[in-house]
C-alpha positions in Angstrom: -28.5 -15.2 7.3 -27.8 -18.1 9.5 -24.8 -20.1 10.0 -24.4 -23.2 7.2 -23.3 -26.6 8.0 -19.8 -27.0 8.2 -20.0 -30.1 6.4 -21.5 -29.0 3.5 -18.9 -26.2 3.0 -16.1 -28.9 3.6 -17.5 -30.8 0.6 -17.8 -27.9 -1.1 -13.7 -27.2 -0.4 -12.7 -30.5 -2.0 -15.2 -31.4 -5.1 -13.8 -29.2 -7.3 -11.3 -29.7 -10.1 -9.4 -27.2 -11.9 -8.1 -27.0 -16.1 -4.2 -26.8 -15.9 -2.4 -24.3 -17.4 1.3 -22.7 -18.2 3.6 -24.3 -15.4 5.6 -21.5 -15.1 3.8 -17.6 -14.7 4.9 -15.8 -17.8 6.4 -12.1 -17.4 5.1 -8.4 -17.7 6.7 -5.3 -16.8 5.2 -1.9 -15.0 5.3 0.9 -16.9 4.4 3.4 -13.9 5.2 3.3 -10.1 4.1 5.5 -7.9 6.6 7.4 -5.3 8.1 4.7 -2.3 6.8 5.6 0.8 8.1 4.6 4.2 6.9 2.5 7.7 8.6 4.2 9.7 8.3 7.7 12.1 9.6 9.7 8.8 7.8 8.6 6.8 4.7 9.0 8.5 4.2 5.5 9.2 2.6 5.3 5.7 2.9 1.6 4.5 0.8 1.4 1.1 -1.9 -1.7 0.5 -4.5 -1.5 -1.7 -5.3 0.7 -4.8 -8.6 1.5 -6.4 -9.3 3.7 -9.9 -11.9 6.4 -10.7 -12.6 6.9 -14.0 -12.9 10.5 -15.3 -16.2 10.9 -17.6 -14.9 13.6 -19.4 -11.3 12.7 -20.2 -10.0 8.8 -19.4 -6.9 9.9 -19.2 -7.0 12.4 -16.7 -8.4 9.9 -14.7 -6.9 8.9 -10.5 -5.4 6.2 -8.6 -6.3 6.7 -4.8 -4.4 4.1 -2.6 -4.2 3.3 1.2 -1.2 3.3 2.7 -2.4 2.1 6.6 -1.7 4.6 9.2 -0.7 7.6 6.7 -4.2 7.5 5.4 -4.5 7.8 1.4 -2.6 9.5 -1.2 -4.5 10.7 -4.8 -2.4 10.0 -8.1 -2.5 10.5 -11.5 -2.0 8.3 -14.3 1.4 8.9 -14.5 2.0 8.4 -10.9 2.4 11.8 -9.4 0.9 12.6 -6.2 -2.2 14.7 -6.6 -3.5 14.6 -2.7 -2.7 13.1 0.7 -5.4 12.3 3.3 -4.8 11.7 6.8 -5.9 8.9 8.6 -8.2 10.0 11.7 -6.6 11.0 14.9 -7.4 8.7 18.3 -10.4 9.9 19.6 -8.9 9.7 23.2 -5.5 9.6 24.4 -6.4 5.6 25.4 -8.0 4.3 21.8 -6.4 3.5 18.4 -5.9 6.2 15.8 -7.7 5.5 11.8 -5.7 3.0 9.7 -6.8 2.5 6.1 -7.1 -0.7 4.9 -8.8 -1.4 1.5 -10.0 1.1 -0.7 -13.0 0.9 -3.6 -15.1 3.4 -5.5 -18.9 3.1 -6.1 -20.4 5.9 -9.2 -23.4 8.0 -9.2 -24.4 7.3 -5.1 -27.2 9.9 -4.3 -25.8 12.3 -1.8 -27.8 15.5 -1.0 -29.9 14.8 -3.9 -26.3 15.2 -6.4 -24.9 12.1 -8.6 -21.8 11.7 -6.2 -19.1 9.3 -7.4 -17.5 8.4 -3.6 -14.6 6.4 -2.4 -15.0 3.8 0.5 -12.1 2.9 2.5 -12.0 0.3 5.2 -10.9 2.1 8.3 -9.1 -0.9 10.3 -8.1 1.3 13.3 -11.3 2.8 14.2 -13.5 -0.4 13.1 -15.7 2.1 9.9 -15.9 2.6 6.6 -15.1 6.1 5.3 -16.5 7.9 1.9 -14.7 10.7 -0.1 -16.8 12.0 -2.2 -14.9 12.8 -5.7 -14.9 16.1 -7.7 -14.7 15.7 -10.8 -14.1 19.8 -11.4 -11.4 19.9 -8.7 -9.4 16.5 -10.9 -9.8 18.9 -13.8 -8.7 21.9 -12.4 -5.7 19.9 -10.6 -6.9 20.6 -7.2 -7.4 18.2 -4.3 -10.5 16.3 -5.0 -11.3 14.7 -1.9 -13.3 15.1 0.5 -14.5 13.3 3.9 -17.8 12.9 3.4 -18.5 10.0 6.5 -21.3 10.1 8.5 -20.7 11.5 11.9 -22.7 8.8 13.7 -21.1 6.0 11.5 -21.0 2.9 14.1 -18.2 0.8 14.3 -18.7 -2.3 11.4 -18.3 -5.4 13.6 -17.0 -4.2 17.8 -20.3 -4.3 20.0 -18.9 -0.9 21.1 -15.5 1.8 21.6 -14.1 -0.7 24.2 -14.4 -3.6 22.2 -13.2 -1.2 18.8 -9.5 -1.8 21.0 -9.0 -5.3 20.4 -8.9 -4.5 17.0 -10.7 -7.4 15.6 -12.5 -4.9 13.1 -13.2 -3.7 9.3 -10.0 -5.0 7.0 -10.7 -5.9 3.5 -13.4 -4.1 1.6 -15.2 -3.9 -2.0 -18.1 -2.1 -3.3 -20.3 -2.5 -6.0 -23.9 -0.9 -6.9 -27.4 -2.8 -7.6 -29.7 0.3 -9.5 -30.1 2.9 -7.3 -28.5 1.4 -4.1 -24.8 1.3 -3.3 -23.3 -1.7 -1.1 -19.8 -2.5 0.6 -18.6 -6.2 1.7 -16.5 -5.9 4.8 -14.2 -8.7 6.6 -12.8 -9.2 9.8 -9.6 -9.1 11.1 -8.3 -12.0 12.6 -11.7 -13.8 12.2 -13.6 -15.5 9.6 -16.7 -12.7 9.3 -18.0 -10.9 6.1 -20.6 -8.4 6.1 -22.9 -7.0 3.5 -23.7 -3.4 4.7 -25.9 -0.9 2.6 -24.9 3.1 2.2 -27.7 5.5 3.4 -27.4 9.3 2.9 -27.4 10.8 6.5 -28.2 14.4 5.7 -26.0 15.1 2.8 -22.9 12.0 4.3 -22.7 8.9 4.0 -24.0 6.1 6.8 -24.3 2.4 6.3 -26.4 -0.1 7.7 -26.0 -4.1 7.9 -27.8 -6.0 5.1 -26.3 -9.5 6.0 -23.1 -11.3 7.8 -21.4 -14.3 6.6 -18.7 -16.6 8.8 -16.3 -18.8 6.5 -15.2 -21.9 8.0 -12.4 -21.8 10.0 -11.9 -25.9 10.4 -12.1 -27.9 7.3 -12.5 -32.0 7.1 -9.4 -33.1 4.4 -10.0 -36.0 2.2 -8.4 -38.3 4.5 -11.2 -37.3 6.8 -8.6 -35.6 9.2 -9.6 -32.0 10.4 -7.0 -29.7 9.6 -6.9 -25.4 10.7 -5.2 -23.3 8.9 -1.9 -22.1 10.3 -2.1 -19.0 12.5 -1.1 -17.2 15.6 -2.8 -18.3 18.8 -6.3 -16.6 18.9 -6.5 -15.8 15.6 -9.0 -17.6 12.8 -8.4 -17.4 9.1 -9.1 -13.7 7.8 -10.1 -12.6 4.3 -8.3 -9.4 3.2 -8.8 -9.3 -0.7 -12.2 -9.2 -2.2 -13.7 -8.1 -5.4 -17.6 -7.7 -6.8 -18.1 -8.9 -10.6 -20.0 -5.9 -11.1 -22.5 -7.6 -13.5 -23.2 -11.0 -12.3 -22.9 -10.1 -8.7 -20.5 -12.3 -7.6 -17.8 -12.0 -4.5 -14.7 -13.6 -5.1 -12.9 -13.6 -1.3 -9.2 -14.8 -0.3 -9.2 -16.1 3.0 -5.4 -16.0 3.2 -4.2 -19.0 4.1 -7.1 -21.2 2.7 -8.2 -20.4 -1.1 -10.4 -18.2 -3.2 -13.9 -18.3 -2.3 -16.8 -17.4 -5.1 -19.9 -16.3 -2.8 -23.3 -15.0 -4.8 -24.7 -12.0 -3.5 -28.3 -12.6 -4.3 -31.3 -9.9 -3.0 -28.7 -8.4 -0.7 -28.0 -12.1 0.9 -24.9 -13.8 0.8 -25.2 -17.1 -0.7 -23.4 -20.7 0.3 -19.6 -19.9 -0.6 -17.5 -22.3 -3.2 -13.9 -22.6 -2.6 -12.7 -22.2 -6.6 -9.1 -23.1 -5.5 -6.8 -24.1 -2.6 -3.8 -22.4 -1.7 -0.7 -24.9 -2.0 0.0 -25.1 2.2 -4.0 -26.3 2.8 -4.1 -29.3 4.4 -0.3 -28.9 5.8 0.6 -29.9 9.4 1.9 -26.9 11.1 3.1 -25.8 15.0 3.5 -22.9 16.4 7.4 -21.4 17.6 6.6 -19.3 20.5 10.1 -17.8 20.9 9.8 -16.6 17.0 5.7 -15.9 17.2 5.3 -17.4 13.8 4.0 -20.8 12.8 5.8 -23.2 11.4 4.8 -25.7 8.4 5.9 -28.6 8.2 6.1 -29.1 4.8 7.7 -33.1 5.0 4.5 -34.7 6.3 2.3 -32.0 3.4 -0.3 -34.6 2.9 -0.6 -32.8 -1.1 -4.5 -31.7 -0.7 -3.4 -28.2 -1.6 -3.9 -26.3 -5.0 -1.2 -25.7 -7.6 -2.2 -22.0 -8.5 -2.0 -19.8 -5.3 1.1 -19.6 -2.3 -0.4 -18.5 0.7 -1.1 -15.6 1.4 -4.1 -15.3 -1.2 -4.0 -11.7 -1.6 -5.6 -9.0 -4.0 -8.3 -9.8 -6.1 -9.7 -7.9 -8.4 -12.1 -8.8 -12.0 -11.5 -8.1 -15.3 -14.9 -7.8 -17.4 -15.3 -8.4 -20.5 -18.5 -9.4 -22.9 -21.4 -11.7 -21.9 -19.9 -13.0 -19.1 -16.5 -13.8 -20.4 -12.9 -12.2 -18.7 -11.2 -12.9 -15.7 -10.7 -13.1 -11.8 -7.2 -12.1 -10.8 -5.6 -13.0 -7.6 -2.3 -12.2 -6.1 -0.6 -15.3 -5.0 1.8 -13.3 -2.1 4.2 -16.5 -1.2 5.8 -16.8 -4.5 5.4 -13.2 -6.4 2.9 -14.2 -8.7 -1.2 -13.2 -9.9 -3.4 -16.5 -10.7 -5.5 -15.9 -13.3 -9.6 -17.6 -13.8 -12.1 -17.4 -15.7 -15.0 -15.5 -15.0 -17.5 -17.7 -16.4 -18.5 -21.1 -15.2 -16.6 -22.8 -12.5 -13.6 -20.4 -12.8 -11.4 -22.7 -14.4 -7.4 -22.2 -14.0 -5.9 -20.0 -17.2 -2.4 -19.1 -16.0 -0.2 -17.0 -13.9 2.3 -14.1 -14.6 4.7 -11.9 -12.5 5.5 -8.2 -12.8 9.1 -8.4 -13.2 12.2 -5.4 -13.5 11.9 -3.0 -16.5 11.9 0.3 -16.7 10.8 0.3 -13.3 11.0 -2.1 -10.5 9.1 -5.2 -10.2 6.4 -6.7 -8.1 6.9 -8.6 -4.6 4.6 -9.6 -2.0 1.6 -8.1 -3.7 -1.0 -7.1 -1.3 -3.9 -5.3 -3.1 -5.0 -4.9 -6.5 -7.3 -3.7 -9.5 -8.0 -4.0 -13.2 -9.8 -1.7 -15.5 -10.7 -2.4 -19.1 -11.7 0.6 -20.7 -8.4 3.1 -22.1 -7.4 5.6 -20.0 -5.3 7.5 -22.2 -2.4 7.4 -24.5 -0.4 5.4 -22.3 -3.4 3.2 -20.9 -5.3 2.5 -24.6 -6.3 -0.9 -23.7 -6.5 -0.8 -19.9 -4.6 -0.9 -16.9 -3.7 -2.9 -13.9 -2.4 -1.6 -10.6 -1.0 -3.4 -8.2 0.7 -3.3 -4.6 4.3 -3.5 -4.5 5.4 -4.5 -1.2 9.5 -4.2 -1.7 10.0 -0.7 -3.2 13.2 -0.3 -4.7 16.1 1.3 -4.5 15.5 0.9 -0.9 16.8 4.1 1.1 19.7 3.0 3.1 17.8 0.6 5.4 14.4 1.9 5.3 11.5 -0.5 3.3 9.7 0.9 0.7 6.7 0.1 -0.6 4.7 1.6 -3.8 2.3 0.8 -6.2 2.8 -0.3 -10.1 0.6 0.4 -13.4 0.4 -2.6 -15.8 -0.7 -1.6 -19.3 -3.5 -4.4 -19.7 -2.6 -5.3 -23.3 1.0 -5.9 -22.1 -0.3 -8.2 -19.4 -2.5 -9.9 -22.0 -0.3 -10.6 -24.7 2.6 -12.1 -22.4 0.3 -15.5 -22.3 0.5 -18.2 -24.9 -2.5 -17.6 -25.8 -3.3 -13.8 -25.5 -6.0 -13.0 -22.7 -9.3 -11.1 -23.9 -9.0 -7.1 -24.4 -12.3 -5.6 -24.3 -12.4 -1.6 -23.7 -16.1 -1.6 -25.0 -18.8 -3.7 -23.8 -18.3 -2.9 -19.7 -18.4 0.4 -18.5 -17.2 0.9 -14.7 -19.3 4.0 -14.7 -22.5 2.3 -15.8 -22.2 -1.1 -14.2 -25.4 -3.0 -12.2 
């Protein structure tokens, strides 16, 4: 697909108006967490991201959280948050190159590998620039074994480096989300550091899985305010404004795409194309003057001269996203506003219009900060998922261990979410079916 004016996209980034809704985000509490792990040599360097859910056919409730956790690879859970499996990350090829670090996680049902219904999960491998598959066992979740396993391509090319050299400077695969159209089985991929998406399309490679690019897509990284100044966002030197959290409405084939310190972007995904992208909403800093502090590496904003062209939903970073569906069309994008603790809530339909935020507070385990990754599932998932869950990233574990920073993941029942809000959000476990959804 070739390069769209910039122009158009920056009028696209400020005719748009949004429905208001509660000022302050109302409160839920986890019912689930998932052991802390820890960034540092003990701990394996395992620093946890972004969680995904496979849905058991058989039994709901038996069904299993798999979640990245960066250098440590991925660990397998159950529903009540015990850890069923841990995968490594891959070793560095060479003494010289980078190890595997995993990213973003997603699961695609039914992909047709070695002539077998294979339900797989797709990971974005940041360190070596790929995207891995596991395929899933449903037997081995039964039988409470492992039920994992690597089924990658061994000729899998790096996703966006020319070659192994260029895999080094580590501008590579970061976010990623899946999603199925009939028969065929796609991932979107974006950049680190840089502005790219990329629509890639799984093959079977003798009985593993391969991919192959369908389309790329570069979001602006300069946009024209309504003053008619151009303003970047803020960012180390080098660096453009990356996307990190993504998510597929699975029926209306839809992306929905955070570029961190920007907004949420709704992109159609039409015969394997991406479409022009619509910024639904601004994160609060957009359009703030900023310089860079050199001594601290870190920019600064500088929030006195804010000129007020940014949105009232979302503090930078924009963060998880993940879609709630629910019937003809209705439910909800979620989206995990990372500077203030928070998850935005839209409508699916339409022009995504604002509903209201909440937060994940303290109860009878520990709340929700700096959420990073997340995902939503409708249908019940046992007795203590009847309605649903969410699962989300928690970036400050606690207790903490001494000095060491933990970090974790929390299930939401979805009816507790729901019925925090003023008026109670939709809870449909019947008219989507993850398992059956093109």
């Amino acid at each position: 697909m070739s390069a769209f004016a910039l122009s158009a996209l920056t009028a696209l980034a400020t005719a748009f108006s949004l429905t208001t809704g509660p000022v302050a985000p109302v409160t839920v509490t986890a019912s689930v967490e998932t052991p802390a792990v820890y960034d540092d040599e003990t701990g394996g360097n395992a620093d946890a991201d972004d969680p995904a859910v496979w849905v058991d056919p058989r039994n709901p409730g038996r069904s299993i959280v798999v979640g990245t956790l960066k250098e440590a690879g991925l660990d397998v859970y159950g529903l009540d948050g015990r850890r069923l499996q841990h995968i490594a990350a891959p070793q560095a090829p060479r003494e010289d190159a980078k190890p595997g670090r995993f990213n973003n996680v997603d699961i695609v049902y039914g992909f047709e590998l070695g002539g077998r219904k294979t339900d797989l999960a797709l990971v974005s491998d940041r360190g070596r620039d790929r995207v891995r598959a596991y395929a899933i066992d449903p037997a081995a979740v039964a039988a409470g074994r492992p039920p994992l396993k690597d089924v990658t391509a061994f000729d899998a090319p790096p996703v966006f480096a020319a070659d192994e050299t260029e895999v080094e400077e580590q501008r590579t695969s970061y976010g990623l989300t899946a999603f199925s159209d009939d028969d065929d089985a796609y991932v979107v991929v974006s950049q680190r550091e840089e502005t790219r998406l990329r629509l890639l399309q799984l093959e079977d490679r003798g009985g593993r899985v391969g991919y192959r690019t369908e389309d790329t897509l570069a979001l602006p990284d300069t946009f024209t305010l309504p003053d008619g100044k151009k303003w970047t966002p803020c960012a180390d030197p080098g660096e453009h404004p990356q996307v990190e959290g993504m998510a597929v409405d699975l029926e209306e084939h839809v992306l929905y795409a955070a570029q961190e310190r920007v907004g949420l972007w709704r992109i159609d995904l039409d015969d394997e194309e991406f479409e022009d992208p619509k910024l639904v909403d601004r994160v609060r800093e957009y359009g703030t003057p900023w310089t860079y502090d050199g001594a601290e590496e870190e920019c600064v904003l500088d929030t006195a001269h804010d000129p007020g062209f940014g949105g009232e939903h979302l503090s930078a970073d924009a963060e998880g996203i993940t879609v709630y569906h629910a019937a003809d069309g209705t439910g909800y994008v979620l989206a995990s506003s990372q500077g203030d603790n928070a998850f935005a809530v839209y409508e699916r339909e339409d022009d995504n219009a604002y509903v209201g935020s909440f937060r994940i507070g303290d109860g009878a385990v520990d709340g929700v900060q700096h959420s990073d990754g997340s995902t939503v599932v409708n249908v019940p998932l046992g007795r203590n998922f009847p309605k649903g869950m969410l699962i989300t990233h928690d970036g400050e574990a606690t207790p903490t261990d001494g000095d060491r920073a933990g970090t974790g993941f929390k299930f939401v029942r979805w009816d507790a979410v729901a019925g925090a809000f003023p008026e109670p959000l939709s809870i449909d476990t019947a008219s989507f079916d993850p398992r059956d959804a093109n």
